[in-house]
N, CA, C and O of each residue as an XYZ file, in Angstrom:
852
protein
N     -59.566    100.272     47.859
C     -59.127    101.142     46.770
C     -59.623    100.599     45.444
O     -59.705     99.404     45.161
N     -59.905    101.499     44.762
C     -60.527    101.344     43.242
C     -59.222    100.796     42.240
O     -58.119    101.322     42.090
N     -59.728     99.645     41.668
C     -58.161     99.799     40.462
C     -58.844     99.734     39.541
O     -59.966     99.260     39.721
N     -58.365    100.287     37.854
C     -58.646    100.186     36.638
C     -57.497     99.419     36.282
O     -56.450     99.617     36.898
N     -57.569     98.257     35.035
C     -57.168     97.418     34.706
C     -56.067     97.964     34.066
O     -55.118     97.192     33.927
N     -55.934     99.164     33.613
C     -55.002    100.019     32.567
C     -54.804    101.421     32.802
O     -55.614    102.046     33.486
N     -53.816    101.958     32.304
C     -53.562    103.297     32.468
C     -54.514    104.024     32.115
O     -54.837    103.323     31.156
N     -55.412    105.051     32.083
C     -56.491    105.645     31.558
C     -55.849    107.070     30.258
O     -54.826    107.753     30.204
N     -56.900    106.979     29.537
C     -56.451    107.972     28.430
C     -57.203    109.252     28.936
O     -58.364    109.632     28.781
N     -56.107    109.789     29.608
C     -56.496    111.484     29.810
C     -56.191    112.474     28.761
O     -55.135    112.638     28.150
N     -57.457    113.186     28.652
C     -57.474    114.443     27.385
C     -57.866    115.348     28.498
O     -58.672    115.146     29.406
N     -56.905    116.707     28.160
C     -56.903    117.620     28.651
C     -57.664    119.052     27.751
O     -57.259    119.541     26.696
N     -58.607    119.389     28.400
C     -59.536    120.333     27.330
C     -59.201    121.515     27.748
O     -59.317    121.784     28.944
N     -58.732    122.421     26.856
C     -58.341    123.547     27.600
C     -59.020    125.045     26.695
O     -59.858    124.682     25.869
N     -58.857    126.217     26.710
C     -59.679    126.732     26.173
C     -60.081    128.415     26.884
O     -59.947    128.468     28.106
N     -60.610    129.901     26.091
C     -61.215    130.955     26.988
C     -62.085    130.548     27.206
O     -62.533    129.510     26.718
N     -62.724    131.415     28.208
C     -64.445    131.310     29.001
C     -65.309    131.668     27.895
O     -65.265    132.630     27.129
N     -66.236    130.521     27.989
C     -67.109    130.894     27.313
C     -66.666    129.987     25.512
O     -67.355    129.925     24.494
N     -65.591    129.556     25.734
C     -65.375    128.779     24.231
C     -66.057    127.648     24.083
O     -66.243    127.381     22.896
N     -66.531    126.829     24.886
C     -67.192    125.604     24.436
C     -66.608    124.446     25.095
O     -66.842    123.348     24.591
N     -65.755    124.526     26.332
C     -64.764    123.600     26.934
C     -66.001    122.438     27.481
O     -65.833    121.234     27.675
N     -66.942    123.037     27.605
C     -67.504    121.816     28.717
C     -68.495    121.490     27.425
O     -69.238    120.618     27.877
N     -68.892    121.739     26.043
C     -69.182    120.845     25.067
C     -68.599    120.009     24.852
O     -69.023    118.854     24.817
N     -67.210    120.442     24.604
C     -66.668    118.905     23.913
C     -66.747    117.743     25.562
O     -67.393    116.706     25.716
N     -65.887    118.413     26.480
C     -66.266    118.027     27.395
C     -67.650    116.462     27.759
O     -67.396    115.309     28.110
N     -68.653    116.940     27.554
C     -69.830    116.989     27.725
C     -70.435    115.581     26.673
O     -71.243    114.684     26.917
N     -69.732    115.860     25.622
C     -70.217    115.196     24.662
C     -69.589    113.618     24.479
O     -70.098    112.546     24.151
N     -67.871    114.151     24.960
C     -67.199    112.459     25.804
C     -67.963    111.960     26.136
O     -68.436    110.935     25.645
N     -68.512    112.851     27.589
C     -68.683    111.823     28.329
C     -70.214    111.004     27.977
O     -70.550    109.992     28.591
N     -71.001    111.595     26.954
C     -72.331    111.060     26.718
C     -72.232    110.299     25.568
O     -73.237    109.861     25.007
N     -71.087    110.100     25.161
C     -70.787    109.384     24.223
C     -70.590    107.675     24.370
O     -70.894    106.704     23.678
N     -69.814    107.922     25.847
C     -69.290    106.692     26.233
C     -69.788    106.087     27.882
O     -69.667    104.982     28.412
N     -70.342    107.293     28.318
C     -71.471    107.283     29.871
C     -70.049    107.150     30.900
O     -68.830    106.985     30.859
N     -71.591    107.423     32.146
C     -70.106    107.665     33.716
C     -69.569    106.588     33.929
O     -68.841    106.579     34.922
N     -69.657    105.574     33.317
C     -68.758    103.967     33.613
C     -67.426    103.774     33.269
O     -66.574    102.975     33.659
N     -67.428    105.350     31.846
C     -66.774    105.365     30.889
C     -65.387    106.341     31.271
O     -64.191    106.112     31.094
N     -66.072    107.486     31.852
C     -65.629    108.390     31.646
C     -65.743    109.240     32.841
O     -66.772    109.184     33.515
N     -64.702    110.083     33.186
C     -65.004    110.598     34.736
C     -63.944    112.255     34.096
O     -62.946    112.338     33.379
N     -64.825    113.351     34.819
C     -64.602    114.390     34.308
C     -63.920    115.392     35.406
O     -64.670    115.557     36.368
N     -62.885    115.985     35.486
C     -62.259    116.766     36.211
C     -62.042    118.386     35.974
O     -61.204    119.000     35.314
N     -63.426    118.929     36.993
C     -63.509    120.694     36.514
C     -62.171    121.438     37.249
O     -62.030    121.512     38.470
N     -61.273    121.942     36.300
C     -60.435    123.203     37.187
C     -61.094    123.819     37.743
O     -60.820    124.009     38.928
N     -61.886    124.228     37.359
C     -62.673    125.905     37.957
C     -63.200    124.834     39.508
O     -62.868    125.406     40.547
N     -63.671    123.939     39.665
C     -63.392    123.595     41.338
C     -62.099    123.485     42.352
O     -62.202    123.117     43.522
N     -60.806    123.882     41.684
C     -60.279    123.946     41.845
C     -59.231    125.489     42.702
O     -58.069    125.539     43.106
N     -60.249    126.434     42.672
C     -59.607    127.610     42.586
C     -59.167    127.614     44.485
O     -59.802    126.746     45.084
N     -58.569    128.140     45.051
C     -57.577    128.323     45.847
C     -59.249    129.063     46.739
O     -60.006    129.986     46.436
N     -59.209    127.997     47.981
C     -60.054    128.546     49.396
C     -59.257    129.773     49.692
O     -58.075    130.098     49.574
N     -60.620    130.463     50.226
C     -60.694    132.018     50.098
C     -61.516    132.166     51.399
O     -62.345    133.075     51.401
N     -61.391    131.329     52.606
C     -61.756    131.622     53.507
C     -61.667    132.605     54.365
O     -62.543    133.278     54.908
N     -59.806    132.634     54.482
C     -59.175    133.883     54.768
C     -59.201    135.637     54.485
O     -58.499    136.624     54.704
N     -60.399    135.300     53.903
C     -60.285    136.793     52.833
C     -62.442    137.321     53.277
O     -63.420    136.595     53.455
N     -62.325    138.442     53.282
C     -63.568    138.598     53.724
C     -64.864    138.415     52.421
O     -64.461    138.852     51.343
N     -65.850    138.029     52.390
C     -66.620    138.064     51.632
C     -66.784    139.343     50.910
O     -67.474    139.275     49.893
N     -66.243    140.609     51.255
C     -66.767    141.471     50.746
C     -65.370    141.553     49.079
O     -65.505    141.859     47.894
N     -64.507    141.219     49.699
C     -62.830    141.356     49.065
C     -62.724    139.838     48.399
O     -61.807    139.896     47.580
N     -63.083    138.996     48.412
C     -63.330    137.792     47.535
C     -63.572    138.272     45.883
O     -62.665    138.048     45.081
N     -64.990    139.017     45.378
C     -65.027    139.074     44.210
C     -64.072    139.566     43.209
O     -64.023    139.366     41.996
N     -62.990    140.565     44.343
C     -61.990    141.666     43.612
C     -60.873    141.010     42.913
O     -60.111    141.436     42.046
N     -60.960    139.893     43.487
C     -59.454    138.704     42.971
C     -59.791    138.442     41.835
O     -60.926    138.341     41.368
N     -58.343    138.268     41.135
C     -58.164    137.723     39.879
C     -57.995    136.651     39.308
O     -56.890    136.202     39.002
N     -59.578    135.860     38.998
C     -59.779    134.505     38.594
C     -59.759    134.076     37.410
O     -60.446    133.152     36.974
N     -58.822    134.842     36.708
C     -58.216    134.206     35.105
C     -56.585    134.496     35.488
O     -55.803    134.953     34.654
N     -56.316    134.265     36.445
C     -54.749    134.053     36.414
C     -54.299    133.157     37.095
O     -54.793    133.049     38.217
N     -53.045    132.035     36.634
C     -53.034    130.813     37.021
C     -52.514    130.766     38.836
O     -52.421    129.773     39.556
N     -52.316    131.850     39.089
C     -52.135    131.458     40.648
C     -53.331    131.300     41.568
O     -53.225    131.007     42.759
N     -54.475    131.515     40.935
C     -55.753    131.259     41.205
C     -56.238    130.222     41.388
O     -57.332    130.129     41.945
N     -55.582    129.220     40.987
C     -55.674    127.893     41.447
C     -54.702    127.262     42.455
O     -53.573    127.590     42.822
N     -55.726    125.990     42.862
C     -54.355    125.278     43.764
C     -53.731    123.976     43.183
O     -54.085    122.803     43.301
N     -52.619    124.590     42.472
C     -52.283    123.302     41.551
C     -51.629    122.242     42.043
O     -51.505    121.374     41.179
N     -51.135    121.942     43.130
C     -50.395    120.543     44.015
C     -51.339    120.055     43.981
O     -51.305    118.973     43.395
N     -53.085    120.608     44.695
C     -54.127    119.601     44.925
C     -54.599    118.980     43.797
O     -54.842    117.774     43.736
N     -54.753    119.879     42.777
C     -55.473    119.462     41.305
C     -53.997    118.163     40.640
O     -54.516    117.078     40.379
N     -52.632    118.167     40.413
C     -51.849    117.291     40.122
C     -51.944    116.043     40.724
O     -51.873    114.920     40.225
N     -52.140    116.454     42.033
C     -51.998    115.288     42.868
C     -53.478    114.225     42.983
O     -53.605    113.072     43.394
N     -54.217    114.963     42.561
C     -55.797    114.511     42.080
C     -55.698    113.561     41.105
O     -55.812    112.336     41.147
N     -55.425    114.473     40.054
C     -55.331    113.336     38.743
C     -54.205    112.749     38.941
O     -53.905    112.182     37.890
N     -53.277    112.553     39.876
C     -52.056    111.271     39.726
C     -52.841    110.290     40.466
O     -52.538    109.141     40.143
N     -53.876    110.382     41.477
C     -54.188    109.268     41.928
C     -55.449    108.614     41.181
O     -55.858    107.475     41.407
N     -56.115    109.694     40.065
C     -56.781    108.760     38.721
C     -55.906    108.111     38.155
O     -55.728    106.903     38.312
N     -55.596    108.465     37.805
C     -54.552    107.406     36.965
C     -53.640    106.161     37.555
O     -53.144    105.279     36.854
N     -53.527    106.265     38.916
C     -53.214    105.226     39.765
C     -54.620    104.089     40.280
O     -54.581    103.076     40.978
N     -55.751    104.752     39.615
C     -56.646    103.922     40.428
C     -57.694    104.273     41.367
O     -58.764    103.731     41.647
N     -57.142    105.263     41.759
C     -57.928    105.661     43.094
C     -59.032    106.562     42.875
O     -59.151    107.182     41.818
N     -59.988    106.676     44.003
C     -61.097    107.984     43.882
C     -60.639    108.837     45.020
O     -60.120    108.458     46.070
N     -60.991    110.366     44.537
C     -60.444    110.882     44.435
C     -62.013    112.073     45.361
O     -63.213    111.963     45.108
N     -61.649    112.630     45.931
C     -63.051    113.847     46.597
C     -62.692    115.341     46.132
O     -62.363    116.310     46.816
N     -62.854    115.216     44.817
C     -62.474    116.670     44.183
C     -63.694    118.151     45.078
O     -64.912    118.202     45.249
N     -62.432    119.212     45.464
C     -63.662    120.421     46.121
C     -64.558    120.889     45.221
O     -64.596    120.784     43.995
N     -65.232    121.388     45.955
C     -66.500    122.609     44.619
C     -66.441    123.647     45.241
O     -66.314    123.888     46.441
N     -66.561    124.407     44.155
C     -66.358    125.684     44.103
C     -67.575    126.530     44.279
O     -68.351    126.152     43.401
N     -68.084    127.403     44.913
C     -69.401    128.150     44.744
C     -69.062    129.647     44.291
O     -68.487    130.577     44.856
N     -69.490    129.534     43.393
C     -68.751    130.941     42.264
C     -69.918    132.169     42.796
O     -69.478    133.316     42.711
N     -71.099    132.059     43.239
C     -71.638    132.966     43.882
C     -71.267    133.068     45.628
O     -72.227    133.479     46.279
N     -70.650    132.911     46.028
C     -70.273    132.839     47.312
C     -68.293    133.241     47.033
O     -67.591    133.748     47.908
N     -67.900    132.925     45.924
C     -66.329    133.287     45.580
C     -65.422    132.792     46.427
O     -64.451    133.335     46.954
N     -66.086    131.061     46.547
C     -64.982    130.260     47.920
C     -65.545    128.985     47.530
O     -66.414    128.751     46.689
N     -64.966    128.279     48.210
C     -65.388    126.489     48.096
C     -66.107    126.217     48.622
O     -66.297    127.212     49.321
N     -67.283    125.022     49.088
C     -68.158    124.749     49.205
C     -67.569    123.851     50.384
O     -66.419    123.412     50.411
N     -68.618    123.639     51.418
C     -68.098    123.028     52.503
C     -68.534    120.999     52.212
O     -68.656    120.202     53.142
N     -68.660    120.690     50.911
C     -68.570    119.600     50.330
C     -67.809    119.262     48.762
O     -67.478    119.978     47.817
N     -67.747    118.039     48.997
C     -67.094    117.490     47.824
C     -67.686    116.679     46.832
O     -68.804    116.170     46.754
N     -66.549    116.664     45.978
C     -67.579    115.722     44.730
C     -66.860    114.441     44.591
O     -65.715    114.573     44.158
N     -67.230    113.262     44.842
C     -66.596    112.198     44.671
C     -66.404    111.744     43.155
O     -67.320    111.817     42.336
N     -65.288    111.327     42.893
C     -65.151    111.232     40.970
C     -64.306    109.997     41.216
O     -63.665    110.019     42.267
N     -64.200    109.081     40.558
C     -64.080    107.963     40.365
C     -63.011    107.673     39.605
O     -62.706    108.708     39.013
N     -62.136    106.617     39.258
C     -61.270    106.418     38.182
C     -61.699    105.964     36.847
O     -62.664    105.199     36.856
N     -61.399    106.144     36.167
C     -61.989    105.675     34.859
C     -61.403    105.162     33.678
O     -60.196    105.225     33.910
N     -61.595    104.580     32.281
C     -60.500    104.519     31.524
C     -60.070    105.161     30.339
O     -59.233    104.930     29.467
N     -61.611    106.777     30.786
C     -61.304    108.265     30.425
C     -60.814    108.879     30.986
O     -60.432    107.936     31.681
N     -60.171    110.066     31.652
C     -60.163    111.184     32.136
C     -60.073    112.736     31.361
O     -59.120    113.033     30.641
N     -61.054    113.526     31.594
C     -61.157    114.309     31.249
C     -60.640    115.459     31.763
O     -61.230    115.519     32.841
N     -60.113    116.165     31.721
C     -59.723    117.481     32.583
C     -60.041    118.837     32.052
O     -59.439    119.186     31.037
N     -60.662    119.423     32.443
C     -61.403    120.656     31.587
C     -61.128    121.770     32.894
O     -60.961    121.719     34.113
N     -61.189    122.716     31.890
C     -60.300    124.151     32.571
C     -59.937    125.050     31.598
O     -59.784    124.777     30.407
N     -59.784    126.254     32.178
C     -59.051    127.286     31.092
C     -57.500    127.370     31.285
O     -56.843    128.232     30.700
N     -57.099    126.715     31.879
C     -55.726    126.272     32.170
C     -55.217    125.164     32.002
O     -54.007    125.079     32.210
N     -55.883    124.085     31.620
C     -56.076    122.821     31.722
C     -54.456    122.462     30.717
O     -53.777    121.608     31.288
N     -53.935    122.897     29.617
C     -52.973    122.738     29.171
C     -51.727    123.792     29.664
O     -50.693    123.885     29.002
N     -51.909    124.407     30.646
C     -50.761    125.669     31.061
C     -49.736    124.452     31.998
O     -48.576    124.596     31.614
N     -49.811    123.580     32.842
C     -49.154    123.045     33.849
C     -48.333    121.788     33.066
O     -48.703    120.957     32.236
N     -47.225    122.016     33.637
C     -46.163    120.658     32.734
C     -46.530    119.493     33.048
O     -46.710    118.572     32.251
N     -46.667    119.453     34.251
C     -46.794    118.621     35.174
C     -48.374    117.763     34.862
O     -48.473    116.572     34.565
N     -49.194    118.472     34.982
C     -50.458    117.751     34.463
C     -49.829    117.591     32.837
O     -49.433    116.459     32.559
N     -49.737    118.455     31.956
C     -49.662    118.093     30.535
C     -49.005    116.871     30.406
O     -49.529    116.166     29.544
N     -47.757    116.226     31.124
C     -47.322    115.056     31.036
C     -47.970    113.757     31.474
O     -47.360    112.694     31.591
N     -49.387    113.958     31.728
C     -50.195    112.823     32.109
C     -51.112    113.103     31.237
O     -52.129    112.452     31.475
N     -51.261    114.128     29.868
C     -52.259    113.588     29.466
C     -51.909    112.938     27.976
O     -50.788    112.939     27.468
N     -53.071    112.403     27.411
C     -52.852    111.212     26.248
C     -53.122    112.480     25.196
O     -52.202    112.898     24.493
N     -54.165    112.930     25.158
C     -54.488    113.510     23.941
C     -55.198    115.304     24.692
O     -56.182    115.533     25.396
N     -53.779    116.534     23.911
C     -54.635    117.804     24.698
C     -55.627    118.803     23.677
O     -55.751    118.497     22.491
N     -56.210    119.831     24.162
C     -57.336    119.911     23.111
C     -57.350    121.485     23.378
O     -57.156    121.845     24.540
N     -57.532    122.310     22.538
C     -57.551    123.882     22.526
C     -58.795    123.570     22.089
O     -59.094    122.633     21.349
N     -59.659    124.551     22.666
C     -60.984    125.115     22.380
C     -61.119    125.934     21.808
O     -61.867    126.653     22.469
N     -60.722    126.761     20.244
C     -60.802    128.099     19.536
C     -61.783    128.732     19.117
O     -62.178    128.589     17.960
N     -62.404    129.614     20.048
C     -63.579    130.770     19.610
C     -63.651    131.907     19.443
O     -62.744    132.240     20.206
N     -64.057    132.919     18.995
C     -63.978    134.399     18.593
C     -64.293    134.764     19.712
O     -65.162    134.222     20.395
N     -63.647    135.697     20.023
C     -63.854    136.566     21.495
C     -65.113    137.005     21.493
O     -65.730    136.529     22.446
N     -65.965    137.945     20.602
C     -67.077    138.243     21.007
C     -68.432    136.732     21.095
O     -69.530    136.843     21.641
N     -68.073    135.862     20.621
C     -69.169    134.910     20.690
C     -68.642    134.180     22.505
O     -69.564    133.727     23.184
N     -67.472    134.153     22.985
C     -66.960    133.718     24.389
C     -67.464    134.965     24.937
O     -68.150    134.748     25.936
N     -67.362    136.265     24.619
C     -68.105    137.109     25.786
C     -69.762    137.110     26.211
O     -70.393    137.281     27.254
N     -70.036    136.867     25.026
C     -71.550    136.669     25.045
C     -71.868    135.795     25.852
O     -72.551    136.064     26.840
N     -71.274    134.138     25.484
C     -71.615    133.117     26.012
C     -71.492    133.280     27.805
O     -72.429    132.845     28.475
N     -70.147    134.002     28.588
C     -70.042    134.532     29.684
C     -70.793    135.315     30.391
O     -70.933    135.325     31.614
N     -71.384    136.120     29.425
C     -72.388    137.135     29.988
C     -73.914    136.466     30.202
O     -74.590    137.006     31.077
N     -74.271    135.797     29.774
C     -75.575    134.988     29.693
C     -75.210    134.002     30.948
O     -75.928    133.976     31.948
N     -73.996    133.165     30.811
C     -73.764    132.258     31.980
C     -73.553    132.699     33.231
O     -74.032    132.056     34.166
N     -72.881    133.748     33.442
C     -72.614    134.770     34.866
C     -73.879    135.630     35.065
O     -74.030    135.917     36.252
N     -74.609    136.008     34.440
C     -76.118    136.369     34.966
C     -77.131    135.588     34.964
O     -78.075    135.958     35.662
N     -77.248    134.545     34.357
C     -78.395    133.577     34.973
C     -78.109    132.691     36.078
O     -78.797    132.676     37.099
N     -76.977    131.862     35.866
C     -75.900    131.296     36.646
C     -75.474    131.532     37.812
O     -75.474    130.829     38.822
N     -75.060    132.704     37.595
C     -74.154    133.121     38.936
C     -74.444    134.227     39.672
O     -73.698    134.427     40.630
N     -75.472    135.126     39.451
C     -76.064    136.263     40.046
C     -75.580    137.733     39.655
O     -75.696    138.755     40.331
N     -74.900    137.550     38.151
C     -74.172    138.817     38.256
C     -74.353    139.644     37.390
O     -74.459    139.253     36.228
N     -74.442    141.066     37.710
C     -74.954    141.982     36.878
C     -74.169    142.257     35.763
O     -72.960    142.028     35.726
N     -74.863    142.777     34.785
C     -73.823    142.973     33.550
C     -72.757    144.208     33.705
O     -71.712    144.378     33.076
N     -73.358    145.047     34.768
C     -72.248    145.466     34.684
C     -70.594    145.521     35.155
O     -69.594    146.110     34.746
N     -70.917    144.524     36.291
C     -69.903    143.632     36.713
C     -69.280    142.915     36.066
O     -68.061    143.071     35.993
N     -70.015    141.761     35.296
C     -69.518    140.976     34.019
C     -68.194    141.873     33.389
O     -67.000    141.634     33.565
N     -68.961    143.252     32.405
C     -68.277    143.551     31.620
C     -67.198    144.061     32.209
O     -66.138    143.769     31.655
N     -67.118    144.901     33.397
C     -65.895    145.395     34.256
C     -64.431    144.238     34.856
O     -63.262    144.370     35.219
N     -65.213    143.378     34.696
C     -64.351    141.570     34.935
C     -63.586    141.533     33.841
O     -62.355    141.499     33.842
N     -64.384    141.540     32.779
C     -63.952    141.185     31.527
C     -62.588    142.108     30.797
O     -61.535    141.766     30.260
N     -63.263    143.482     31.114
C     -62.417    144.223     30.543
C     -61.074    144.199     31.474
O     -60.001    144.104     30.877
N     -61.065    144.279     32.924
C     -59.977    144.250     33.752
C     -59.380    143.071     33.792
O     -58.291    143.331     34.302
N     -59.413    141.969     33.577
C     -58.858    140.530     33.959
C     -59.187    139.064     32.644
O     -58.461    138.172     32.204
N     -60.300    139.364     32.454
C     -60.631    138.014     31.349
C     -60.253    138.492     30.375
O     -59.894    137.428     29.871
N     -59.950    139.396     29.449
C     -59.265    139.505     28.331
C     -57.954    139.780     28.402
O     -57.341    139.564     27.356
N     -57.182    140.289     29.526
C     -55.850    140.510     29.465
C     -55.148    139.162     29.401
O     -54.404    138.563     28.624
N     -55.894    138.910     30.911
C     -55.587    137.126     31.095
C     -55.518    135.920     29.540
O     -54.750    135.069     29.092
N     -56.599    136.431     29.249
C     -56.840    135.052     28.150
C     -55.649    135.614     27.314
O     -55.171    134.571     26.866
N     -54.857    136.665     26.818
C     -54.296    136.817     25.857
C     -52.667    137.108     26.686
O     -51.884    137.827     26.065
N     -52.329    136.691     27.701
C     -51.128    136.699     28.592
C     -50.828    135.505     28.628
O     -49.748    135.009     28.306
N     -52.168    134.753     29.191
C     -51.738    133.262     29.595
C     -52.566    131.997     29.056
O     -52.187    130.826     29.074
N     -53.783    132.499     28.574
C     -54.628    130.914     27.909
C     -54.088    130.722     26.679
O     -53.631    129.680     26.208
N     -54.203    132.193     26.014
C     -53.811    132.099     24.139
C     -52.606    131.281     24.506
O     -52.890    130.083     24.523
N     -51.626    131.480     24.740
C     -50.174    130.927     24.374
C     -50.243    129.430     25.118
O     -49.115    128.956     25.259
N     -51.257    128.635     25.595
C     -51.516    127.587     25.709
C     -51.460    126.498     24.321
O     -50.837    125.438     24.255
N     -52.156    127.012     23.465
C     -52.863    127.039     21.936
C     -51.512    125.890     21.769
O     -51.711    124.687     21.599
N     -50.100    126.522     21.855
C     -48.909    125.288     21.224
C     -48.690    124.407     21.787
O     -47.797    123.667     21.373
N     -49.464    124.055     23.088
C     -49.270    122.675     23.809
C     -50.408    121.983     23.580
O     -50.922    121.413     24.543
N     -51.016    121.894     22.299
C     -52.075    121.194     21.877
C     -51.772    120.573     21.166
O     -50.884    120.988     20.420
N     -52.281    119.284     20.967
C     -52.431    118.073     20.108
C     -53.432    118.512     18.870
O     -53.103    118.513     17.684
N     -54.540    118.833     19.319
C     -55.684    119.639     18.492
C     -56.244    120.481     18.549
O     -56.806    120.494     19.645
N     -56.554    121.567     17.806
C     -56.784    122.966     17.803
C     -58.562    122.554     17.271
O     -58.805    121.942     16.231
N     -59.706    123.086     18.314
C     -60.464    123.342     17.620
C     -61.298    124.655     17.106
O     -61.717    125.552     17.836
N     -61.414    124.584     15.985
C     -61.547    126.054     15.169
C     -62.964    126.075     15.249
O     -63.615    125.078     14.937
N     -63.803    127.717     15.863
C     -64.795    128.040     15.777
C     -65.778    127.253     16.502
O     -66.862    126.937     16.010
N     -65.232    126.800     18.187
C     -65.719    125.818     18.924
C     -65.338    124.890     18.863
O     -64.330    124.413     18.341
N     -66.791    124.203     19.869
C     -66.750    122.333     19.712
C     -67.734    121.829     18.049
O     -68.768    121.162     18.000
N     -67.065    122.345     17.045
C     -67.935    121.532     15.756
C     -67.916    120.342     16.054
O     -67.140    119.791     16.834
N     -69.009    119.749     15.277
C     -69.736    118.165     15.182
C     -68.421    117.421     14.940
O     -67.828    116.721     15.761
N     -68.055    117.692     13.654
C     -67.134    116.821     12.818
C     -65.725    116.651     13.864
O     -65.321    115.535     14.191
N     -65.166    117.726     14.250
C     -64.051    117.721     15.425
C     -64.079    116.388     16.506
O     -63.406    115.382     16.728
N     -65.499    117.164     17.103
C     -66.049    116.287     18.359
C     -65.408    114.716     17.926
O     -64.582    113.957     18.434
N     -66.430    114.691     16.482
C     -66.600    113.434     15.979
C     -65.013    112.380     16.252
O     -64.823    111.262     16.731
N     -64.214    113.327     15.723
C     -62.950    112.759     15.803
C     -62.346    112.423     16.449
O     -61.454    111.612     16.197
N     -62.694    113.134     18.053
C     -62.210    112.971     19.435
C     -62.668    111.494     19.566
O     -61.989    110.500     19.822
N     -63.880    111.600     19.344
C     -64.832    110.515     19.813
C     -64.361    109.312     19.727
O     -64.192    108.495     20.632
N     -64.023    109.164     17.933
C     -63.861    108.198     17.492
C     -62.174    107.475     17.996
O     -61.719    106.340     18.133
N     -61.662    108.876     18.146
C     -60.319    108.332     18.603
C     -60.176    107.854     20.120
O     -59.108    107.366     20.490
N     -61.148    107.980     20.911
C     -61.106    107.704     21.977
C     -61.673    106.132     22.230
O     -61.269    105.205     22.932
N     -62.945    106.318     21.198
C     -63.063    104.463     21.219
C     -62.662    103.550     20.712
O     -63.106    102.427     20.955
N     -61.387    103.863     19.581
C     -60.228    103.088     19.297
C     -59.174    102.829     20.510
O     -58.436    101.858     20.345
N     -59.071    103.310     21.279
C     -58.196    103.493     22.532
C     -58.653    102.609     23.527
O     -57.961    101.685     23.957
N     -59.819    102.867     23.916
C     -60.606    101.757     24.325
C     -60.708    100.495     24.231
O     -60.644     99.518     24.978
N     -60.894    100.736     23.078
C     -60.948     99.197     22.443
C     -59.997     97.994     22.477
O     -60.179     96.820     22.798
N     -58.831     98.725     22.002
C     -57.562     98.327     22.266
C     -56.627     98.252     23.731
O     -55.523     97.715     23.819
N     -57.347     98.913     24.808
C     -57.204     98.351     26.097
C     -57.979     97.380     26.770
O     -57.548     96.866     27.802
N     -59.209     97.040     26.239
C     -59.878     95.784     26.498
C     -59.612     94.593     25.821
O     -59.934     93.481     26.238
N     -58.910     94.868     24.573
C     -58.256     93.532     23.824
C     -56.731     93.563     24.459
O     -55.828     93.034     23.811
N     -56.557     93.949     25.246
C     -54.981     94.072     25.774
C     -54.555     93.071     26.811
O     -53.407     93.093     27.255
């Protein structure tokens, strides 16, 4: 079993599709490298769909939190933070089921947790150090979705927009928006530089001070 010397500082990034979650994301972890920092996607997380025929898979509603399987995802990050590695599933978003492999993720004396839910669960929110709203204008998150689900993921726009209008905007404004007050930090108009900056910096004070510990 893996041990880290210290409790790890988990930031929970949370955020709509298409806001910039896996920038800030992204920018942790290249800030401080994979030695540093070990990153945990919700969206691999979404609830096997084996049971369900390929044709009836796409029709489900994947901006609502029962869409995930949240015992596995809690119980994931309790054993980061205990030390352990951990074989997080993947998700194959063109196939609308999990992947018959895993991703091995490591403990670290980051953890990142990124998701559009990532601040909705008590239970995770009480393991993390520092949580983070992702704030973007809806039409610059639809755009960004529509470009990522058709190059990405195989999907026509007019699917996209029929998603969007039936489920990703009701959703984001039922259950992500009202996330927004279980944040530590709100970031406005994305992942800006200067924001990032601040994460950054606050994260390698944290650091720092667990290696002088």
């Amino acid at each position: 079993m893996n041990q880290i010397p210290f409790h790890p500082f988990v930031i929970g990034v949370a955020g709509g599709s298409g806001s910039g979650k896996s920038t800030v994301s992204q920018q942790v972890l290249a800030s401080f490298g994979a030695d540093m920092v070990s990153v945990v996607m919700q969206d691999d997380y979404y609830c096997d769909q084996t049971h369900l025929p390929p044709e009836v898979r796409p029709q489900q509603n994947y901006d609502h939190p029962q869409a995930f399987e949240w015992p596995l995802l809690v119980r994931h990050v309790k054993a980061l933070c205990n030390g352990e590695a951990i074989e997080m599933p993947e998700y194959n978003f063109t196939l609308h089921n999990r992947s018959d492999k895993t991703i091995a993720v490591k403990p670290a004396p980051v953890i990142v947790i990124e998701g559009l839910f990532a601040l909705y669960d008590e239970d995770l929110r009480n393991m993390m150090s520092l949580k983070i709203f992702v704030d973007t204008a809806s039409d610059v998150r639809f755009i960004r979705r529509m470009q990522r689900d058709i190059t990405e993921r195989g999907r026509s726009v007019e699917s996209v927009v029929e998603q969007y209008l039936e489920t990703v905007r009701p959703m984001h404004k039922q259950f992500i928006e009202p996330t927004k007050r279980n944040a530590d930090i709100i970031l406005p108009h994305g992942a800006n530089g200067p924001a990032v900056d601040m994460i950054t910096t606050k994260v390698a004070s944290v650091i720092g001070k667990s290696k002088r510990a």
